[in-house]
C-alpha positions, 0 to 999 in steps of 0.5 A, spaced: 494 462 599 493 458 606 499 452 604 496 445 607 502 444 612 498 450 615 491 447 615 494 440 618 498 445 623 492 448 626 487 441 626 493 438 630 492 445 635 485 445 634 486 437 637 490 438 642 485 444 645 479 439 645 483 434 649 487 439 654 480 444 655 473 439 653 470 434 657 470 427 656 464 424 652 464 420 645 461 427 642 469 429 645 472 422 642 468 422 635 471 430 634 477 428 635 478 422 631 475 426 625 480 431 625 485 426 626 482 423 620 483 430 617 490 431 618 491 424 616 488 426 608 491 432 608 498 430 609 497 425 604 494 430 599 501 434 601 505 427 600 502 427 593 502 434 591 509 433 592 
């Protein structure tokens, strides 16, 4: 089973990929916002989760 520290690692490379290697744009900027956003609940569902 794939733990949520896994997912928030791999959204936060994802994040990192879109920033180094994709154009500039607001489709660029709302990407990344949204999967900062993702990161975000799904640490806080892990703080939880306990």
């Amino acid at each position: 089973m794939i733990e949520l520290s896994e997912i928030t690692e791999n959204l936060s490379r994802i994040v990192d990929y879109i920033n180094n290697f994709v154009v500039d744009s607001k489709e660029k900027e709302y990407a990344i916002q949204k999967l900062e956003e993702a990161v975000f609940w799904i640490t806080y569902l892990e703080e939880i989760k306990g």
